[in-house]
Each structure stands twice: as C-alpha cells, then as structure tokens.
Biotite code that builds the C-alpha atoms (Angstrom):
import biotite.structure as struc

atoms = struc.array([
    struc.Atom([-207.578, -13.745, 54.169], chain_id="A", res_id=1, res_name="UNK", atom_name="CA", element="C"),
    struc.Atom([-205.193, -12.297, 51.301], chain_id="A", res_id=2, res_name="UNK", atom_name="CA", element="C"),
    struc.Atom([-206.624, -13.365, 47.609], chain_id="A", res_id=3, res_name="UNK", atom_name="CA", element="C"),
    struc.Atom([-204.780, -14.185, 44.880], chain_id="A", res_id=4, res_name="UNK", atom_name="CA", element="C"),
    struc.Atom([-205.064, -11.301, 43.114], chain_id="A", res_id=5, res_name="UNK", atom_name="CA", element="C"),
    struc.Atom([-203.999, -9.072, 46.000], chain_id="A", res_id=6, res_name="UNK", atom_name="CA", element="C"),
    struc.Atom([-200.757, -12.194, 47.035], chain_id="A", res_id=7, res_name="UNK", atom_name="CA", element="C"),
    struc.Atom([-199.418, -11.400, 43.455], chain_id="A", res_id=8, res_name="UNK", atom_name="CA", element="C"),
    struc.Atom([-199.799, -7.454, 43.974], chain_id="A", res_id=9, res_name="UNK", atom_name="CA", element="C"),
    struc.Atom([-197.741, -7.828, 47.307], chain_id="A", res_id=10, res_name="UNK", atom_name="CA", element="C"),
    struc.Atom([-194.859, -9.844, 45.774], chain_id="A", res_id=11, res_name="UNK", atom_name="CA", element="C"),
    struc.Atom([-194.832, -7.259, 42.483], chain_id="A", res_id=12, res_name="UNK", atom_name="CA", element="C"),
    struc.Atom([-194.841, -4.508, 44.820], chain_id="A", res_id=13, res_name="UNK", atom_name="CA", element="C"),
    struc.Atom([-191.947, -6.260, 47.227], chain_id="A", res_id=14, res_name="UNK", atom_name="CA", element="C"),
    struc.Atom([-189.897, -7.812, 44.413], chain_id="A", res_id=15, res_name="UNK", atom_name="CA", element="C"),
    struc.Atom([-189.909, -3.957, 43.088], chain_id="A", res_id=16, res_name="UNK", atom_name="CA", element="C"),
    struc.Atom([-189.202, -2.548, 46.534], chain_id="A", res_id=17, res_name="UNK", atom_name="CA", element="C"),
    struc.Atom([-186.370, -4.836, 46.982], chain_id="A", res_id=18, res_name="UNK", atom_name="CA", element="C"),
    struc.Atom([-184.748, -3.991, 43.308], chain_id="A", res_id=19, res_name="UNK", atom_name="CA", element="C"),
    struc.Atom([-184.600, -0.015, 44.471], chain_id="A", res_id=20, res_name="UNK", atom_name="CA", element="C"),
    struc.Atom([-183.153, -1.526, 47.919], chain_id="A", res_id=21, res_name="UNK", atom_name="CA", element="C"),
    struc.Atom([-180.478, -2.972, 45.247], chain_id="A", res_id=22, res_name="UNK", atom_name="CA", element="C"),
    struc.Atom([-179.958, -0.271, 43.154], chain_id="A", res_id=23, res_name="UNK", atom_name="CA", element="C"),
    struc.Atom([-179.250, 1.781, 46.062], chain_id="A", res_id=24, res_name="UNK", atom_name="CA", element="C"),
    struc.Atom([-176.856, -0.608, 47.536], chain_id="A", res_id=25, res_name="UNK", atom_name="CA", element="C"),
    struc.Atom([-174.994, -1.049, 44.295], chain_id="A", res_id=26, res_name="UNK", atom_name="CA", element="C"),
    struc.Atom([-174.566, 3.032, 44.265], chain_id="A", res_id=27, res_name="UNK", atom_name="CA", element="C"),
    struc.Atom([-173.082, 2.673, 47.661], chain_id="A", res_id=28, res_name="UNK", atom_name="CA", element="C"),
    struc.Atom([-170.975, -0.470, 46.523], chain_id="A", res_id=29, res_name="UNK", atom_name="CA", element="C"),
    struc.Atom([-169.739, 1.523, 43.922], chain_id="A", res_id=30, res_name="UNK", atom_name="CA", element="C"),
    struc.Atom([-169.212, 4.949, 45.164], chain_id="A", res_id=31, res_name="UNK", atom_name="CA", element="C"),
    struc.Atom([-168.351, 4.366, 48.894], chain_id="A", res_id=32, res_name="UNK", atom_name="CA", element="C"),
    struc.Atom([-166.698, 0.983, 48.652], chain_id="A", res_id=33, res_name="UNK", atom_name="CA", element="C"),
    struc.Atom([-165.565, 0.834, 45.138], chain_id="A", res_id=34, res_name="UNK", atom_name="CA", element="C"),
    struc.Atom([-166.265, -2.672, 44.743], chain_id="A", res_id=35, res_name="UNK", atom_name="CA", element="C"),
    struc.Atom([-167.283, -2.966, 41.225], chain_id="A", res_id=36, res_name="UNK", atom_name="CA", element="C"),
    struc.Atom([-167.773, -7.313, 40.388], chain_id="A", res_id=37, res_name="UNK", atom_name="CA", element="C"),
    struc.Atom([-170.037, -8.271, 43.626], chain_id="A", res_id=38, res_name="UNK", atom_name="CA", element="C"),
    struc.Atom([-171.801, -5.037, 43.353], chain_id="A", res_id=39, res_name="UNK", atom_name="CA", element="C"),
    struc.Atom([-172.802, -5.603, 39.516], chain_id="A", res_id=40, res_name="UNK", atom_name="CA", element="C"),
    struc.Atom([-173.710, -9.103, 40.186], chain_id="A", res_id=41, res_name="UNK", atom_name="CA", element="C"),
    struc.Atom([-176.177, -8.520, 42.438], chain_id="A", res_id=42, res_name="UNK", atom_name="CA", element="C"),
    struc.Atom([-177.402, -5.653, 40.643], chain_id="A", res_id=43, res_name="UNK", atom_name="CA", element="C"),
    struc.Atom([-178.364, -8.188, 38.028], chain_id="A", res_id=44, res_name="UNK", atom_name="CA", element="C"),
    struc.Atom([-179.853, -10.825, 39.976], chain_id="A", res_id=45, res_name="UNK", atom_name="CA", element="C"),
    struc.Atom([-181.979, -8.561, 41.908], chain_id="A", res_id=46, res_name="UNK", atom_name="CA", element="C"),
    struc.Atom([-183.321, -6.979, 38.781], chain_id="A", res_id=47, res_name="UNK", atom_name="CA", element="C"),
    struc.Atom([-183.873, -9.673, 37.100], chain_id="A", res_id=48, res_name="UNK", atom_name="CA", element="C"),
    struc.Atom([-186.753, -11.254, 39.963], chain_id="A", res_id=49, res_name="UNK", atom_name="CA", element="C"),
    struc.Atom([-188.661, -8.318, 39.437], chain_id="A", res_id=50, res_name="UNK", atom_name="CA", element="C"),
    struc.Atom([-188.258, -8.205, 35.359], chain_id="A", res_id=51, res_name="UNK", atom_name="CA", element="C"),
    struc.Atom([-189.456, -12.269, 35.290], chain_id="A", res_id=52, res_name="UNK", atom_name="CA", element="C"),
    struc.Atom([-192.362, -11.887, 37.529], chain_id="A", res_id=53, res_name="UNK", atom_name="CA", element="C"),
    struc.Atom([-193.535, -8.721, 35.359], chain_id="A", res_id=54, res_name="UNK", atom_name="CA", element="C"),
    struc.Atom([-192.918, -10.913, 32.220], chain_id="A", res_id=55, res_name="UNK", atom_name="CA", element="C"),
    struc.Atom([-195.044, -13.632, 34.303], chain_id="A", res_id=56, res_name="UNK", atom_name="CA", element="C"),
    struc.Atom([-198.022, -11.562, 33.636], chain_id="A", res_id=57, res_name="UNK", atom_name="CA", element="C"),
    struc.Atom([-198.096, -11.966, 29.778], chain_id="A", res_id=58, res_name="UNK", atom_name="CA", element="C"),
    struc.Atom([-197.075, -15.401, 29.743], chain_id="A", res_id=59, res_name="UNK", atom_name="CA", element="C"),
    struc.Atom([-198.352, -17.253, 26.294], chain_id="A", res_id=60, res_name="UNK", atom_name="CA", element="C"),
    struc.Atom([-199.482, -20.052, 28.248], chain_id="A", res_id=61, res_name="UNK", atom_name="CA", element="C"),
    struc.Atom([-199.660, -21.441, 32.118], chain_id="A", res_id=62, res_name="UNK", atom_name="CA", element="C"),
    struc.Atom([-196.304, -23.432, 31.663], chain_id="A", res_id=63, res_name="UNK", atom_name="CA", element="C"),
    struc.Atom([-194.991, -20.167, 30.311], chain_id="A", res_id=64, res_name="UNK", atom_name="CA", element="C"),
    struc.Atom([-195.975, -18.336, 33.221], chain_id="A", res_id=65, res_name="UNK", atom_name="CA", element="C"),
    struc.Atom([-194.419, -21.610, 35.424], chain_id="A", res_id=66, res_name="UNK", atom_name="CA", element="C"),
    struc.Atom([-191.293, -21.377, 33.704], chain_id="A", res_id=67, res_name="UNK", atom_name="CA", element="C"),
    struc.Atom([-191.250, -17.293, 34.248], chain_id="A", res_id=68, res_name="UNK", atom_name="CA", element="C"),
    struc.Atom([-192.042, -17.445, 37.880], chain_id="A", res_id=69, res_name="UNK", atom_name="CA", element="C"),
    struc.Atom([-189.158, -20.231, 38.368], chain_id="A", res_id=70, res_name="UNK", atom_name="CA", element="C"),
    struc.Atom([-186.814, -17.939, 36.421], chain_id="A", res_id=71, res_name="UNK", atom_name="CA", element="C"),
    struc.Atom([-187.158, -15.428, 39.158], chain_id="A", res_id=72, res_name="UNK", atom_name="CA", element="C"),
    struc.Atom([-187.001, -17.801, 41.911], chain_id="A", res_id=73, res_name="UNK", atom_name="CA", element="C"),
    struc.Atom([-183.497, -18.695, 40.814], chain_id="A", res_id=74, res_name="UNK", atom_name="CA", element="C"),
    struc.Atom([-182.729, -15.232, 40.765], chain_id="A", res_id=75, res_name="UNK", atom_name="CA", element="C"),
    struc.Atom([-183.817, -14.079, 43.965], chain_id="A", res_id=76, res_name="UNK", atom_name="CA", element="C"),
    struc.Atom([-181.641, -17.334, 45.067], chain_id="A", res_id=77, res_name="UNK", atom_name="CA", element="C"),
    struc.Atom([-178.868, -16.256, 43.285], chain_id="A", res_id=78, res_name="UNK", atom_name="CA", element="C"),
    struc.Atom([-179.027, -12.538, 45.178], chain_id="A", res_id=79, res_name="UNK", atom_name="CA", element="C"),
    struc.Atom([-178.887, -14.364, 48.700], chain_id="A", res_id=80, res_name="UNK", atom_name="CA", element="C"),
    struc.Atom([-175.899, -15.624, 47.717], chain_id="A", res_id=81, res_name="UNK", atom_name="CA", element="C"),
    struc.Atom([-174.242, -12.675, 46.648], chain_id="A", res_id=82, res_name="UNK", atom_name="CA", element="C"),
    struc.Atom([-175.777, -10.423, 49.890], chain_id="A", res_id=83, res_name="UNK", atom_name="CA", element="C"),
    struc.Atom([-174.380, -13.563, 51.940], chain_id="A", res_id=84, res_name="UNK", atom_name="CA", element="C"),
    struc.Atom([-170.660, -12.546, 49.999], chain_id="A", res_id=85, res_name="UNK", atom_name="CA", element="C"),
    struc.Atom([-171.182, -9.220, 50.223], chain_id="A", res_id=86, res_name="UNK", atom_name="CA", element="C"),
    struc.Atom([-171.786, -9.762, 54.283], chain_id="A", res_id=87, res_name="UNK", atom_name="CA", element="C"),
    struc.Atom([-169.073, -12.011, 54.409], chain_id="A", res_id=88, res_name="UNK", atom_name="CA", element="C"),
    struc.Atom([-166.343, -9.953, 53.058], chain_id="A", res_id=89, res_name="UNK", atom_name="CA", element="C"),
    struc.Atom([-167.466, -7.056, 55.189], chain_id="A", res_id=90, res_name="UNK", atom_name="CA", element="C"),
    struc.Atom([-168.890, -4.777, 52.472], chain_id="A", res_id=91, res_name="UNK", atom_name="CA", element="C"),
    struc.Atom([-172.431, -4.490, 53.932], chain_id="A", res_id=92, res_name="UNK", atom_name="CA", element="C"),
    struc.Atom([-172.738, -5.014, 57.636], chain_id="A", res_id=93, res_name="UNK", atom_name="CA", element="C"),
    struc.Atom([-175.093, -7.089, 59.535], chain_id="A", res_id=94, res_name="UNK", atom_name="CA", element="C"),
    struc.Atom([-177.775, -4.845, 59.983], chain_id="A", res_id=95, res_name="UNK", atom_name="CA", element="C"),
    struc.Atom([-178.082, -3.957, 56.205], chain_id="A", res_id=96, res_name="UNK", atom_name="CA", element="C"),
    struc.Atom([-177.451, -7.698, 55.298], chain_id="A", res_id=97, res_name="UNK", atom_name="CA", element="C"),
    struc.Atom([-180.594, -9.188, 57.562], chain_id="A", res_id=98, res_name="UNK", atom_name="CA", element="C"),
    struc.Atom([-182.729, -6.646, 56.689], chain_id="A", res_id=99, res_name="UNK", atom_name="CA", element="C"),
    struc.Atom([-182.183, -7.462, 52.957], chain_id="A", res_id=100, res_name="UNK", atom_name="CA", element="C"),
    struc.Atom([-181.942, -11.156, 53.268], chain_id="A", res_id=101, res_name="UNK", atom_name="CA", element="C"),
    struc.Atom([-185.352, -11.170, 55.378], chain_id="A", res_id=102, res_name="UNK", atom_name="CA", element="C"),
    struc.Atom([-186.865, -9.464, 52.369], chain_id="A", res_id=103, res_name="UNK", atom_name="CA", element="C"),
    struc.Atom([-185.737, -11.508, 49.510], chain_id="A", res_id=104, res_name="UNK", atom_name="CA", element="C"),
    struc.Atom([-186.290, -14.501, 52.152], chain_id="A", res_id=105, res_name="UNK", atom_name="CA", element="C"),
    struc.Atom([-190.365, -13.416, 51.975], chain_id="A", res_id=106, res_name="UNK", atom_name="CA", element="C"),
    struc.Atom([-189.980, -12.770, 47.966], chain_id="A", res_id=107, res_name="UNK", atom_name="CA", element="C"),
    struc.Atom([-188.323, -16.230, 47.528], chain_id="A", res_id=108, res_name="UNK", atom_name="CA", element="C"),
    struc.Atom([-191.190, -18.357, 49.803], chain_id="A", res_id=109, res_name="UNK", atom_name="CA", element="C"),
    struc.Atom([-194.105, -16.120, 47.699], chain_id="A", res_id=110, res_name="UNK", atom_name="CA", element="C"),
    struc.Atom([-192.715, -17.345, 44.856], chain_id="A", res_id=111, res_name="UNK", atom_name="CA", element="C"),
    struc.Atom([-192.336, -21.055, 45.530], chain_id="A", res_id=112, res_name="UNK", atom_name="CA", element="C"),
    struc.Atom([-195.871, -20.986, 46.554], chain_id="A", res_id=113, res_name="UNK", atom_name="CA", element="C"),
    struc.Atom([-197.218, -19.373, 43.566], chain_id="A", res_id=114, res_name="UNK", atom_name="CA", element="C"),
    struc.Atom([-194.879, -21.797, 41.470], chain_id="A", res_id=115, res_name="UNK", atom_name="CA", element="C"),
    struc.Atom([-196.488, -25.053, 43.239], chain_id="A", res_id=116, res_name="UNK", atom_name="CA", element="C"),
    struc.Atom([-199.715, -23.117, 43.099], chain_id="A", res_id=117, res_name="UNK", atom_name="CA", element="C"),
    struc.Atom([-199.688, -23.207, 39.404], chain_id="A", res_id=118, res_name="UNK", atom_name="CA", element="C"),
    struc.Atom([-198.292, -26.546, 38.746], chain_id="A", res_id=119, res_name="UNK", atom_name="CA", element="C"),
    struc.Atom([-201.139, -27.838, 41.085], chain_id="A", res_id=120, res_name="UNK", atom_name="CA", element="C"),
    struc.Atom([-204.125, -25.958, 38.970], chain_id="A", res_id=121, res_name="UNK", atom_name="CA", element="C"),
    struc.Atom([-201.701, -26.763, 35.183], chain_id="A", res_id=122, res_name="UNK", atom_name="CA", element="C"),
    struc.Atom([-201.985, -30.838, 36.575], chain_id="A", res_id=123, res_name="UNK", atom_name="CA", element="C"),
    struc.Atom([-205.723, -30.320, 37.974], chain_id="A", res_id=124, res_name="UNK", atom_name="CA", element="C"),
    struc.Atom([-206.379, -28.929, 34.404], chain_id="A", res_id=125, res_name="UNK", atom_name="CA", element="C"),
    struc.Atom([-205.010, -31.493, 32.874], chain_id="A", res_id=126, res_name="UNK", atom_name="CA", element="C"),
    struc.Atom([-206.445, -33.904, 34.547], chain_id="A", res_id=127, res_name="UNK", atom_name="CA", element="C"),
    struc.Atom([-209.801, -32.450, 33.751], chain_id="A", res_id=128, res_name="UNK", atom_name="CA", element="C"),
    struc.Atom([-209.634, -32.242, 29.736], chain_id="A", res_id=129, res_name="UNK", atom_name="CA", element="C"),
    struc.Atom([-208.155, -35.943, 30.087], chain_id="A", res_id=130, res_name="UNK", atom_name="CA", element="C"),
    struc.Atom([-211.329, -36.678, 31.964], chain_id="A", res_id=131, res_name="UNK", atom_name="CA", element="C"),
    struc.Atom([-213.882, -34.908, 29.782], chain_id="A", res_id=132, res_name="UNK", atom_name="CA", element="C"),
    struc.Atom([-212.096, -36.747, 26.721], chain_id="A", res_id=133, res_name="UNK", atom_name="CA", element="C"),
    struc.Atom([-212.784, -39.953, 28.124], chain_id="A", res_id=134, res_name="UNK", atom_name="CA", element="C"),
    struc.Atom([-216.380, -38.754, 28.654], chain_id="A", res_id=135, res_name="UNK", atom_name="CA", element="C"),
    struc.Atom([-216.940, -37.470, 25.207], chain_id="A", res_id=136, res_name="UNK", atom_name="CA", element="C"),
    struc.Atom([-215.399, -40.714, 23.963], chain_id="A", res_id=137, res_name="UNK", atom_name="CA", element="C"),
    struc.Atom([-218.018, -42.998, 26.338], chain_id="A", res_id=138, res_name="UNK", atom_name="CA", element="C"),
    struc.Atom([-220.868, -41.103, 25.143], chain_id="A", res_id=139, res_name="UNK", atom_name="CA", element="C"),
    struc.Atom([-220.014, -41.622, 21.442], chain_id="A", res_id=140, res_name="UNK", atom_name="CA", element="C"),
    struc.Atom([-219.798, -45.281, 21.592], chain_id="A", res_id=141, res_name="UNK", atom_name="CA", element="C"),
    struc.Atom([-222.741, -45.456, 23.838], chain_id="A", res_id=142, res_name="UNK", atom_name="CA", element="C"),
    struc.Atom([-224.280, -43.153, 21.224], chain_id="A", res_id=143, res_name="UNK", atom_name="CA", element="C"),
    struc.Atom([-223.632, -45.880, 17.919], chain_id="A", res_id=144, res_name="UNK", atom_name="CA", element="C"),
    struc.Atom([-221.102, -43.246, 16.822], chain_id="A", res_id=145, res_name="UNK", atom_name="CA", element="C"),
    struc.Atom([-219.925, -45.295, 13.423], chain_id="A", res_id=146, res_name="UNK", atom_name="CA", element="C"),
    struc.Atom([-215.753, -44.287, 14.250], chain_id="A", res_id=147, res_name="UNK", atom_name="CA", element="C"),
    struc.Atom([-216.004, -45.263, 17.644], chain_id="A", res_id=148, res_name="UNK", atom_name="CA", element="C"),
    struc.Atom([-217.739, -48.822, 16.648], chain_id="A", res_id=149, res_name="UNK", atom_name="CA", element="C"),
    struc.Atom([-215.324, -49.560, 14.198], chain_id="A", res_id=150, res_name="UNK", atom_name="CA", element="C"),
    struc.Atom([-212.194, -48.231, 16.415], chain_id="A", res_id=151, res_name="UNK", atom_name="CA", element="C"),
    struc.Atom([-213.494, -50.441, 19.437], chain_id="A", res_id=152, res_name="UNK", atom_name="CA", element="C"),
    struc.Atom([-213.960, -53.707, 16.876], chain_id="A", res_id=153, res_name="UNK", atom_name="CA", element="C"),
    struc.Atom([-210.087, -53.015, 15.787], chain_id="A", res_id=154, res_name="UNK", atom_name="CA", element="C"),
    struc.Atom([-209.039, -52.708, 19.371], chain_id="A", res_id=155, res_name="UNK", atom_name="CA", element="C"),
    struc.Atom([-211.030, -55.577, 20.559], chain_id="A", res_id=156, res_name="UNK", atom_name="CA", element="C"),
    struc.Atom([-209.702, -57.362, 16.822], chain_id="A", res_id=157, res_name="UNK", atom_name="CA", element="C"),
    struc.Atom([-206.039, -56.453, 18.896], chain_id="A", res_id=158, res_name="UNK", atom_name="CA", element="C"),
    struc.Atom([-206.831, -58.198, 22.254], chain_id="A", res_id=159, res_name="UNK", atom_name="CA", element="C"),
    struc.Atom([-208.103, -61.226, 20.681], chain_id="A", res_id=160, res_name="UNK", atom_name="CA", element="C"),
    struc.Atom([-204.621, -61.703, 19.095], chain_id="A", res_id=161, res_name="UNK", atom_name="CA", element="C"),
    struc.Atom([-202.764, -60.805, 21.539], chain_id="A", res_id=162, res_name="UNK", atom_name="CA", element="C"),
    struc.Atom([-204.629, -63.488, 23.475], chain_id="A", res_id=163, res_name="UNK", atom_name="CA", element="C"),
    struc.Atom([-204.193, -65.922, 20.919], chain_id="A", res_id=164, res_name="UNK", atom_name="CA", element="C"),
    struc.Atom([-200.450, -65.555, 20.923], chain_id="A", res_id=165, res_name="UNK", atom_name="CA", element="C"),
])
C-alpha cells in the first residue's frame, strides 16, 4: 500500500511531468501551429498545478495548505478545458489529447483526495481541541477551581431568569 508521504511524491513528480508535457506542447503550438492565445493559456494553467502544490508544502497553516491544494485543482481543471479546445479545433490530435487528458485526469483525482484528506484530519482536529477544552473545563469545576464556580453560578443565575420569564 502507497503512504502518504510517497502519494504526495507521485503527484509532485506527475504534476511536474505533466508541466514539461506542456511546455513542450506550447513550443509545438507555437512554432509548428502558430497558435499563440490557446497555447499560452494552457501554458499557464498547467504551470500553475505544479507551482500551488510546491507552495502546498510551506503552507503557514493546514487551511493554508487546503486552500493551496484547491488552487491547483482548479488549475489542472482549467487545463482540461483548454486540451479539450485545443482537441476540438484540431490543433493536437487524439492521440496527443488522451494521453494528456488521462494524465491530468490522475493529477486532478490525487488532488481531490488529498484535499478531502485534509479537510477530514483539519475537522478531526478540531473536533479534538473542542473536546479536550470541554475536558479541561470539567476537571476545573470538578476541581473547586474559584472562576469556574463563579462562571457556573452566573450561568445557572441566567437559566433561572430565563425560566422565570
């Protein structure tokens, strides 16, 4: 079974792959076809999902690293669209085209799951502190903690009122 640590070494090393693939194909674009908007476009997109994923790695914080994972997902979606354009208006054929769209196909499902990965273990983790607040909190008032006696008189000062209204 593939670890996490060798799953995010596979899609650095394919999202990389794939942006040569791209830089390649904008060379021929350019050169052979001298189509200059489409070409540049995708150059762009297809950079850009590698560039985000390596900027993933230094994120300041896990919804940092969310949000830089998700900017490369939309990305590598905007790149199928411009390979399906560049297909469609006969500039690549359909050898070229599947082989490309397979790959950014495999980038674009690695990065979903790392994306839901991390909002699963960002949730978990929240979930956790929340939990181990509530603990600390239990254990202070079970404790005789003087703020936490005179915090639950005031809240139960609250209810009372409430009730009496």
């Amino acid at each position: 079974m593939i670890n996490n640590i060798d799953m995010k070494v596979i899609l650095h090393d394919k999202a990389k792959r794939f942006a040569i693939r791209i830089i390649r194909l904008y060379q021929y674009l350019v050169n052979e076809q001298r189509e200059y908007v489409m070409s540049k476009q995708i150059l762009r997109s297809a950079t850009s999902v590698g560039a985000n994923l390596h900027e993933s790695i230094n994120a300041q914080s896990k919804a940092d690293f969310i949000h830089k994972r998700s900017i490369s997902l939309k990305e590598a979606d905007e790149t199928q669209y411009w390979l399906t354009l560049l297909f469609e208006s006969e500039y690549i054929n359909q050898e070229l085209y599947s082989s490309l769209y397979t790959d950014i196909g495999e980038i674009i499902a690695m990065l979903s799951r790392s994306i839901k990965t991390a909002k699963r273990n960002l949730e978990l983790e929240k979930k956790e502190k929340y939990e181990e607040r509530m603990r600390y909190k239990n254990e202070m008032m079970l404790m005789g903690c003087p703020y936490c006696l005179l915090r639950r008189e005031k809240e139960e000062g609250m209810r009372e009122k409430k009730e009496e209204r």
